[in-house]
Structure formats: structure tokens, C-alpha cells
N, C-alpha and C positions, 0 to 999 in steps of 0.2 A: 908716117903713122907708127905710133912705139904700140908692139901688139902687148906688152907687157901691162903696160899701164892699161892700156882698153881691156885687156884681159882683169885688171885689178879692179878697175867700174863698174863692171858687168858684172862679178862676184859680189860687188857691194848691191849693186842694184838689183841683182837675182834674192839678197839676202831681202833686201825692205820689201818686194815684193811677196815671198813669204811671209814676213812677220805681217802683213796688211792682209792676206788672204785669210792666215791664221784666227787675226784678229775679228776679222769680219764673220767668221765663219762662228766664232764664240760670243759675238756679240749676238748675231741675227742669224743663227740656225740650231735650234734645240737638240738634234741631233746628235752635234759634234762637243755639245758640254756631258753630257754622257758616262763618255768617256775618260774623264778626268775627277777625280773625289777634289781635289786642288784646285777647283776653279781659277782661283784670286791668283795663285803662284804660278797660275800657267798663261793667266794673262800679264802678268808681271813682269815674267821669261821675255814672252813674245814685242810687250813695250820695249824693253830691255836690245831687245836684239833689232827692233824697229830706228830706236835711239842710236846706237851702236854704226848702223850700217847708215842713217841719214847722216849723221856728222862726220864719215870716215868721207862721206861721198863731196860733202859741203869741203872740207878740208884741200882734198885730191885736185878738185876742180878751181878753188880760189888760187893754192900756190901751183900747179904745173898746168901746159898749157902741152895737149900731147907729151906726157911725161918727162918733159925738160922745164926745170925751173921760170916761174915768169920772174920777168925782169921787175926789180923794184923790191921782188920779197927776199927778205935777211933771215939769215938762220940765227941760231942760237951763239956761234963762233961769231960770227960778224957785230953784232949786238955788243958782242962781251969788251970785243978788241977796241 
């Protein structure tokens, strides 16, 4: 187990949780729009950082398998040569 990498997951995936609490919280709670004059730019932010944290996670997960490379994927050197 590479606590590196799980530690790097779990940063991503703490991040999309946020942005989906966020989001939800401004779509379906009066409350919480309130607070913000910027509506649209703080739903924006929060897409943004929703987008952000699901592709770092899609990424992470397709090329390392427990933070060592899977076998098959070529980096950018390999490719070139």
C-alpha cells in the first residue's frame, strides 16, 4: 500500500465531495445563496473545482495501480523515442 498515493486520492476525493455538497447546497437550499451577490461565479468556482478533482481522480486511477505505474501505459519519453 503506497500511503502517498492514497493520501493523493483521498485529497481528490475529499475535494469532489466538497464541490458536490457546495453545489447542492446552492442549487436546493435558499439559505446558502444568500450569502453570495455572485451567484453564477460561485457556481462556476465550485463546477470548476468539481471538474478539476474528478479528472485528477479518473487520471490517478487509469495510469497507477497503488502508486506504481500500470504496465502497458507509456509516458511522454517513451512515445517520443
Amino acid at each position: 500500500m503506497n500511503l502517498l498515493y492514497n493520501a493523493t486520492l483521498a485529497n481528490y476525493r475529499a475535494k469532489k465531495a466538497e464541490a458536490l455538497a457546495n453545489l447542492e447546497l446552492y442549487f436546493n437550499n435558499s439559505v446558502g445563496i444568500g450569502e453570495h451577490s455572485d451567484l453564477q461565479e460561485e457556481l462556476t468556482k465550485w463546477a470548476e473545482i468539481l471538474a478539476n478533482a474528478e479528472d485528477c481522480l479518473e487520471i490517478l486511477e487509469r495510469n497507477f495501480e497503488n502508486g506504481t505505474v500500470r504496465l502497458g501505459v507509456r509516458t511522454d519519453e517513451a512515445t517520443a523515442a
